[in-house]
C-alpha positions in Angstrom: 16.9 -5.2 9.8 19.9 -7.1 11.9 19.7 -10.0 14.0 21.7 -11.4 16.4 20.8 -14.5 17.8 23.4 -14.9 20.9 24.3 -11.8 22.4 25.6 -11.3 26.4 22.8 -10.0 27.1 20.5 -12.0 29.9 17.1 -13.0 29.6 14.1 -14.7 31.7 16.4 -17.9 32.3 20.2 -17.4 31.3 22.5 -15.5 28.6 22.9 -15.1 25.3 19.2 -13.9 24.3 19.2 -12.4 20.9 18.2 -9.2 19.5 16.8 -7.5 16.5 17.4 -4.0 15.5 16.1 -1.6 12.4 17.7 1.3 10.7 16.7 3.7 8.0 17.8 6.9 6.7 16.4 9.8 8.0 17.1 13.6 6.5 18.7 15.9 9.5 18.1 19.7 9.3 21.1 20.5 6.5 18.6 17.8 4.6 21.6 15.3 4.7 20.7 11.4 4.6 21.9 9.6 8.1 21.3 6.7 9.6 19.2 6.2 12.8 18.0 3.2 14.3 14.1 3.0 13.7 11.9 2.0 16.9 13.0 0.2 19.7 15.3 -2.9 20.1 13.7 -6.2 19.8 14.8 -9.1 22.7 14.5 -12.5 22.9 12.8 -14.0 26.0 15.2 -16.8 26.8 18.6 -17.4 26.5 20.0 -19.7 23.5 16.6 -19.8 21.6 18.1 -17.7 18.6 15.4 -14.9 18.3 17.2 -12.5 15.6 18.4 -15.6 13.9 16.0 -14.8 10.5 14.5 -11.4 10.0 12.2 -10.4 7.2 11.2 -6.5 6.4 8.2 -6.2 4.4 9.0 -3.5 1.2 7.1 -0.7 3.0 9.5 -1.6 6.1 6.1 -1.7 8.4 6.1 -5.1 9.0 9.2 -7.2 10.5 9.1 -11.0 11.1 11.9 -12.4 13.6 12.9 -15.8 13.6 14.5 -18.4 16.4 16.9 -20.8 14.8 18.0 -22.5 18.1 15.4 -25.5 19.0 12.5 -24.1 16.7 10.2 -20.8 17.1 7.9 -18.8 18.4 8.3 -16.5 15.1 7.0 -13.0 15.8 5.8 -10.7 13.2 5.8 -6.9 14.3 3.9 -4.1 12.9 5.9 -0.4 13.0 3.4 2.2 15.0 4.1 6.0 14.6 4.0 7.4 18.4 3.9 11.0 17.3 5.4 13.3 14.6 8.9 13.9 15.5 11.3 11.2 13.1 11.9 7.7 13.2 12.9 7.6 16.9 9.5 8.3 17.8 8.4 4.7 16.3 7.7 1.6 18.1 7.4 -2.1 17.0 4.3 -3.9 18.2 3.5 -7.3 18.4 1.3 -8.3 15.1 -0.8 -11.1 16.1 0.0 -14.1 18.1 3.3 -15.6 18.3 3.6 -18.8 15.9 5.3 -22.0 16.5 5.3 -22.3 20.2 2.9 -25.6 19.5 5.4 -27.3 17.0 8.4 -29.7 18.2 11.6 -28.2 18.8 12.9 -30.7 16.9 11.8 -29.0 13.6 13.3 -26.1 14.4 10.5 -23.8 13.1 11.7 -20.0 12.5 15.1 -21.1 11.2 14.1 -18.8 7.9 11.0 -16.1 7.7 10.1 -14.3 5.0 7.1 -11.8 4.4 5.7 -10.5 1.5 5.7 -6.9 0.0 3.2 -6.0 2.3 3.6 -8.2 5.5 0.1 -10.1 4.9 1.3 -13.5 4.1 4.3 -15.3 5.8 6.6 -18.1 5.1 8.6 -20.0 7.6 11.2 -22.5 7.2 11.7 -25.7 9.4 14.5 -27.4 8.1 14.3 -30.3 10.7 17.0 -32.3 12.6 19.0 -34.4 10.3 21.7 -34.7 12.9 19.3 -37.2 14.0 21.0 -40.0 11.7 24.0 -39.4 13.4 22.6 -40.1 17.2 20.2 -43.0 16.2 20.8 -46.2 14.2 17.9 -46.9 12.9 16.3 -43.6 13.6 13.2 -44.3 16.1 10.3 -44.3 13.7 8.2 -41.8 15.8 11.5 -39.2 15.1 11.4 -40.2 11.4 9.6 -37.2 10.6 12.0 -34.9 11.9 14.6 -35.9 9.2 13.2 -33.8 6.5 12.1 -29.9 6.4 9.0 -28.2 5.8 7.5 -24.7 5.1 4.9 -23.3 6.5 2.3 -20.6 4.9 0.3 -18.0 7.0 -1.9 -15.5 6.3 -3.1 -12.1 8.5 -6.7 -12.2 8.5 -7.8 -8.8 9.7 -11.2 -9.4 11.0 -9.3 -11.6 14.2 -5.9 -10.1 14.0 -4.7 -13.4 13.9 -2.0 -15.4 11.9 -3.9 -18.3 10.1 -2.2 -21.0 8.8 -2.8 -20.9 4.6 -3.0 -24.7 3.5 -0.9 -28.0 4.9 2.6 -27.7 6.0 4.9 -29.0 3.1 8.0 -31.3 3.0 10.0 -32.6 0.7 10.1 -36.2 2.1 7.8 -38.6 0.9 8.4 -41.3 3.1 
């Protein structure tokens, strides 16, 4: 999987959406190994978020997670859907779940890393916060204080919803 996170390309409001593309090696008719790009390419929805910014490929390469490092999430996790029997152009990426993050501050920047597991049930995503804070503000308001310091996240796929659940509190470093 590649990301880009600022392309020329132009989304709902402006340039420079990213995108997310993935290739694997596919035998052609001599039975030689090539490369071909598997499903379609993934957008970003608004220009200068950073979708493509942190991918993650489960080890089966059925699930992807996309990540936008530019003012914090959504994070997207995709599930690879066979459309009928004729080689990896014939797959798509569908949405898995709901996207995560679009509640959270921008100011953590949520989705700055992802990573799945072997099989794309559980999910990790990094928030490595705004420390460029202590260089606008001096003190740093207290209500911004938390925003210093990152934290991970945990989720889950619980297949009876088809929903992301959060697994356990968000951590941080900081004990302030």
């Amino acid at each position: 999987a590649i990301g880009s996170s600022k392309t020329n390309l132009e989304g709902k409001d402006g340039k420079h959406i990213g995108i997310v593309e993935v290739f694997g090696t596919h035998a052609d008719k001599e039975g030689k190994e090539k490369w071909e790009r598997v499903g379609q390419p993934l957008f970003g929805e608004h220009a200068m978020e950073g979708f493509g910014g942190s991918v993650s490929l489960s080890k089966d390469g059925k699930f992807l997670a996309v990540g936008a490092v530019f003012g914090g999430g959504p994070v997207r996790v995709y599930q690879l859907r066979k459309v009928n029997d004729h080689g990896l152009k014939e797959l798509e990426w569908d949405l898995y779940g709901r996207a995560l993050g679009q509640e959270l501050d921008s100011k953590e920047h949520f989705g700055a890393q992802v990573q799945l597991n072997h099989d794309g049930t559980l999910l990790a995503v990094g928030a490595p916060g705004s420390p460029e804070l202590l260089e606008l503000y001096d003190p740093v308001p207290e209500s911004m204080q938390s925003f210093l310091h990152g934290k991970a996240y945990m989720y889950e796929f619980k297949e009876e919803n088809k929903q992301w659940v959060e697994s356990g509190n968000a951590t941080s470093v900081y004990k302030g």
